[in-house]
C-alpha atoms as one frame of an Amber mdcrd trajectory, in Angstrom:
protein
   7.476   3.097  26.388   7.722   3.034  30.642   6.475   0.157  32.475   2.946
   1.818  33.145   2.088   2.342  29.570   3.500  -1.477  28.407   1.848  -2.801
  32.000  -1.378  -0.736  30.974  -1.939  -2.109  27.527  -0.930  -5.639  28.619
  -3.622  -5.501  30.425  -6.218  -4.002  28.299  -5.017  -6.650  25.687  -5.904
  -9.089  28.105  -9.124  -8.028  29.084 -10.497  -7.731  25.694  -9.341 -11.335
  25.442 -10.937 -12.379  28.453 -14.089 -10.637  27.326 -13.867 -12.442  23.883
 -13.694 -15.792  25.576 -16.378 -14.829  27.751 -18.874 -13.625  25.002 -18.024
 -17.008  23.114 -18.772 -19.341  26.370 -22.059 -17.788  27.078 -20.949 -16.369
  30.420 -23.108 -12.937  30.203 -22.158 -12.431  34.103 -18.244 -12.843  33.503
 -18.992 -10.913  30.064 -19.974  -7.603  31.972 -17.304  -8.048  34.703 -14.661
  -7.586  32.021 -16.709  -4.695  30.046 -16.282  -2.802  33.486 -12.878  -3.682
  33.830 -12.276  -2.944  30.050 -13.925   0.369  30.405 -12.032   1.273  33.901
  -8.715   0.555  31.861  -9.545   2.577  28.688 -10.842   5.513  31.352  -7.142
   4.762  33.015  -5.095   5.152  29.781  -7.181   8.615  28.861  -6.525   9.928
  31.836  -2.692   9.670  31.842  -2.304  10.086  28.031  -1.501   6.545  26.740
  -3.339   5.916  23.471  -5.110   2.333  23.142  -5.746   1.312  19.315  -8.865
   0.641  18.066 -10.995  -2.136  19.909 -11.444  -5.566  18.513 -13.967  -6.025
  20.851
């Protein structure tokens, strides 16, 4: 794996995170900031190939 793809998924792992703790807190503002972030990553890793596993979010 090259240091986009790990890079990449590091951060998609973290976002989902992020949106977990987010959701769990109440914070419906933060909440949508990290859907758009989680959904410009996921548009990121299409576009250049890199498969992200199922969401747990």
């Amino acid at each position: 794996m090259d240091a986009f793809t790990a890079g990449l998924l590091q951060r998609i792992k973290a976002t989902e995170s992020d949106l977990t703790m987010a959701r769990e807190t109440g914070d419906d503002f933060l909440a949508e900031v990290e859907e758009a972030e989680l959904d410009d990553l996921r548009r990121l890793a299409a576009e250049h190939g890199v498969e992200v596993g199922a969401s747990r979010v």
